[in-house]
C-alpha positions as CSV (number, residue, x, y, z in Angstrom):
1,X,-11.2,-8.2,14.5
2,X,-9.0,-10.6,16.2
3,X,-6.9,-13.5,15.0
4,X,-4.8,-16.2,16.6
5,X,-1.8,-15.8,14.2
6,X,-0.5,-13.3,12.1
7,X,-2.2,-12.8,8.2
8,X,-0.5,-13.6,5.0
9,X,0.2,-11.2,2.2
10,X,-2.7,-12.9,0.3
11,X,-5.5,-12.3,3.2
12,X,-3.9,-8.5,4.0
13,X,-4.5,-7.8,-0.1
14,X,-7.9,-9.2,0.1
15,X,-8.5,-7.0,3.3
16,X,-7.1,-4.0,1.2
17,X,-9.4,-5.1,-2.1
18,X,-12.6,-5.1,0.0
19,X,-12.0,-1.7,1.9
20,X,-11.7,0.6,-1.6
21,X,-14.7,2.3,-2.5
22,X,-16.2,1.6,-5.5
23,X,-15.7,3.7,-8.4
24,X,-11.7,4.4,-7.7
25,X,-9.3,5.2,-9.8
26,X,-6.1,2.9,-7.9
27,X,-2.5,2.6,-8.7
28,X,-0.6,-0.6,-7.1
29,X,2.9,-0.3,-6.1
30,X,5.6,-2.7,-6.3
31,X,5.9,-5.4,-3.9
32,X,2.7,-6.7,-1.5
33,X,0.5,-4.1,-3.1
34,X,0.5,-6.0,-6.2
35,X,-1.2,-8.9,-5.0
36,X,-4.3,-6.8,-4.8
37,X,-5.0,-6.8,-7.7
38,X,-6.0,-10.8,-7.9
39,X,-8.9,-9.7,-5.4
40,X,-10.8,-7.0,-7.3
41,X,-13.5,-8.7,-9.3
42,X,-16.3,-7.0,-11.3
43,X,-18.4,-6.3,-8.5
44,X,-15.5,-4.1,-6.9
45,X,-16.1,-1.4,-9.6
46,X,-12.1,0.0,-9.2
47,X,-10.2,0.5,-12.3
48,X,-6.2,0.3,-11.8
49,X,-3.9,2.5,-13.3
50,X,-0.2,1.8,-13.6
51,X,2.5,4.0,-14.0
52,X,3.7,2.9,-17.1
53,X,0.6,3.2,-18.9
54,X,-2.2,1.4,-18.5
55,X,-5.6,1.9,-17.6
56,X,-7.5,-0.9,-16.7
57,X,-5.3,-3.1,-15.1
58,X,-6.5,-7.0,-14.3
59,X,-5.3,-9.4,-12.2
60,X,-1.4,-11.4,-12.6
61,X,-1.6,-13.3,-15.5
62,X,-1.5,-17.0,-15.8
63,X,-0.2,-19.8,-18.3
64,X,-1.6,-19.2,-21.5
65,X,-2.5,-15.6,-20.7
66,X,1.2,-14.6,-20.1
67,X,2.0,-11.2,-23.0
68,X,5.2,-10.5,-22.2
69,X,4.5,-7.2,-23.7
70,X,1.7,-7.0,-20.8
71,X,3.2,-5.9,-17.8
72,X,2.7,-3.5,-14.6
73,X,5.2,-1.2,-13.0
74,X,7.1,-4.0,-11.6
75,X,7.3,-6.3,-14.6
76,X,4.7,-8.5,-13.8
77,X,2.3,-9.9,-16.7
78,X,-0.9,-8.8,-16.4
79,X,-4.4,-9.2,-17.8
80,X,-6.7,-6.4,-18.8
81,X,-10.1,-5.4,-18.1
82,X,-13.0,-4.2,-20.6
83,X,-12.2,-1.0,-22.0
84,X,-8.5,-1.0,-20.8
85,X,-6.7,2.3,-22.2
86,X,-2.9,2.0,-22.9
87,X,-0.8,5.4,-23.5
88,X,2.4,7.0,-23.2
89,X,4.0,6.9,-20.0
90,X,4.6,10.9,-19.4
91,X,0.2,11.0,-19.5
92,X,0.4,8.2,-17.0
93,X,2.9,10.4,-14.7
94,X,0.1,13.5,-15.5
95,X,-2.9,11.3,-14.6
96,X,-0.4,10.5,-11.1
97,X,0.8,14.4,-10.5
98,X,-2.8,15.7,-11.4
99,X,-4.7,14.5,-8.5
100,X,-7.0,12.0,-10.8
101,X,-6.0,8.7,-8.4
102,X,-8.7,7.8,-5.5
103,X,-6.1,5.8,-3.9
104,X,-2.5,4.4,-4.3
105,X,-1.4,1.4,-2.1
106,X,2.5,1.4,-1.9
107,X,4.8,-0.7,0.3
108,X,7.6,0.8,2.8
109,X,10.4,0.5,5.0
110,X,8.8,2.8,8.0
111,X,5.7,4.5,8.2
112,X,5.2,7.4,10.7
113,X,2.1,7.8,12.9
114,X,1.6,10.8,11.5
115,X,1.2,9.6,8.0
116,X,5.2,10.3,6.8
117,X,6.4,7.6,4.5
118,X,9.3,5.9,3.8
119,X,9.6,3.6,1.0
120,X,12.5,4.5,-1.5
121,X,15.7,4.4,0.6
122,X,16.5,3.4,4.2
123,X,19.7,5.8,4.7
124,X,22.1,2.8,4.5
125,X,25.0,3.3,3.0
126,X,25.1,0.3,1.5
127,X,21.3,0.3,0.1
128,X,20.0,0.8,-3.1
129,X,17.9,3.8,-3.6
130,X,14.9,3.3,-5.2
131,X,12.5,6.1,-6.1
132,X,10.2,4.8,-9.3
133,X,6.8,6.9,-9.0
134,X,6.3,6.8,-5.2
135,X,7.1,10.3,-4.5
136,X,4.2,11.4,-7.5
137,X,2.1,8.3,-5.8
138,X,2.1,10.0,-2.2
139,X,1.0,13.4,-3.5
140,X,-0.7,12.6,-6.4
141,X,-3.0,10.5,-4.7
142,X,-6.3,11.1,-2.8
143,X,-5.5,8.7,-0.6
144,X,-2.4,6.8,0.5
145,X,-2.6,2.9,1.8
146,X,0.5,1.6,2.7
147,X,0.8,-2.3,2.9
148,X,4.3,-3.7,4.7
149,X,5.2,-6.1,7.7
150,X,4.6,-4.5,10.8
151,X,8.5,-5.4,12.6
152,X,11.9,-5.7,10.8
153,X,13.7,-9.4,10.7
154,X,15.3,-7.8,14.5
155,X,12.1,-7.5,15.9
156,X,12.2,-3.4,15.6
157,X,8.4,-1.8,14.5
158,X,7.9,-0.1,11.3
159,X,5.3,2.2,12.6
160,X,6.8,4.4,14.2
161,X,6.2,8.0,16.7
162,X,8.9,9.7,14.0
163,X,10.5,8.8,10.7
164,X,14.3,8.2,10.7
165,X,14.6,7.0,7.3
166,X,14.7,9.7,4.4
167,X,11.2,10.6,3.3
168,X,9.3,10.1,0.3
169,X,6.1,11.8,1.3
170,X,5.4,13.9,4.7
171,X,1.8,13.2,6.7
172,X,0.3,11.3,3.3
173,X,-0.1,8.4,4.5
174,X,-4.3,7.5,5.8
175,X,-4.7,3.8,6.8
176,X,-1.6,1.0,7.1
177,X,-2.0,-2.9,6.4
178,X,0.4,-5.0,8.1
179,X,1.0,-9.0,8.9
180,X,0.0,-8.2,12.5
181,X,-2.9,-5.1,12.3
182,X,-4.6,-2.9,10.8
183,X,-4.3,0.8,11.8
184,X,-6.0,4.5,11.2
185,X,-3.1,7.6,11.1
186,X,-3.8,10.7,11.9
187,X,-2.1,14.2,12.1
188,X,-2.5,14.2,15.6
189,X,0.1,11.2,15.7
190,X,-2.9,9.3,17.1
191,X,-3.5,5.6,15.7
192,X,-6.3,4.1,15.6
193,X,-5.9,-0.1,15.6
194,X,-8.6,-1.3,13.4
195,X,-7.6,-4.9,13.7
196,X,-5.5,-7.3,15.2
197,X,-3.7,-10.3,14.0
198,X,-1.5,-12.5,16.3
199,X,-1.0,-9.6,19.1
200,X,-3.2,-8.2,21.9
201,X,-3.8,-4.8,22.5
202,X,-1.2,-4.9,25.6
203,X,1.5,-6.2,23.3
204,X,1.0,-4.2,20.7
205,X,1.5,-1.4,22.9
206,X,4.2,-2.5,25.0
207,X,6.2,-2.6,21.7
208,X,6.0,0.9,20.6
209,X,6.0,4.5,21.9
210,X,3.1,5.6,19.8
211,X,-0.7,6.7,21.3
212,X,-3.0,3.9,20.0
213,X,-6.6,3.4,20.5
214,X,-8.4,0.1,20.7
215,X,-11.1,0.5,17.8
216,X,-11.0,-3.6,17.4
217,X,-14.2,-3.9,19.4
218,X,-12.7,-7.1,21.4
């Protein structure tokens, strides 16, 4: 897959919607990862959990259907599903630190091609640290997406041959969504580029130190 220009956060979190196996269990972190949550319909079969205690997590509410009272993680109203379960928060953490999530999908400042990822603090001095549930999301979890722009505002990649920014989980990370591509981790430090969005191959490469392998099939 190929494209002319770069994709929007609302095609990436469509991409993301369509590549979770039915039947997961999915917790959406704050930022781009919420968006994904207006593109799981009925026929997805995936049941979101949020960290401060919901199961059965809909799509952003809308007008009328605004609760305030009815919000995810990062205070955004929310609709519910059939059968949605609400509970105290410390279960929600348990269902998180228990291993019971198919697949989180958290955003991040730097991702490693190994799978290390960064997402709570970039070593500033001046930054805000900000550690919510990622650190139970990126163990907790079966499987880690991570969904993010692919360079800074300078022009620097975020996928990088080694983190530099303090960690929140070490080799957790499986498959990365970004405005420009789509890419497979692995332990090896190996990435596989799914697709492309606005870059060739030759770009892509000429930007970064990192092994990647042409899996776009163009």
């Amino acid at each position: 897959m190929l494209r002319s220009e770069k994709v929007d956060r609302n095609t990436l979190a469509n991409f993301v919607a369509d590549d979770i196996e039915a039947g997961s269990f999915v917790n959406l972190g704050i930022g781009q990862p919420t968006l994904v949550s207006n593109y799981l319909t009925a026929e997805h079969d995936v049941t979101l959990h949020t960290e401060n205690g919901m199961l059965g997590m809909g799509r952003a509410a809308e007008e009328d259907e605004i609760d305030v009272d009815l919000i995810n993680a990062g205070k955004i109203p929310v609709t519910e599903t059939p059968g949605t379960a609400f509970f105290h928060q410390a279960d929600s953490f348990a269902i998180m630190r228990g291993g019971h999530l198919d697949v989180c999908v958290l955003g991040a400042f730097q991702v490693s091609a190994t799978g290390d990822l960064c997402n709570w603090h970039t070593g500033a001095e001046d930054a805000i640290p900000a550690v919510g549930g990622a650190m139970d999301l990126a163990i907790g979890a079966k499987q880690v997406y991570v969904m993010m722009n692919l360079f800074t505002r300078d022009g620097d990649i975020k996928l990088v041959p080694e983190a530099t920014y303090p960690l929140t989980g070490v080799g957790c990370v499986s498959r990365l969504y970004t405005d420009h591509g789509i890419f497979e981790l692995s332990d090896s430090g190996t990435v596989k580029v799914q697709a492309l969005f606005g870059l060739s191959f030759d770009e892509l490469q000429s930007k970064s130190e990192i092994e990647f392998i042409d899996a776009t099939g163009n």
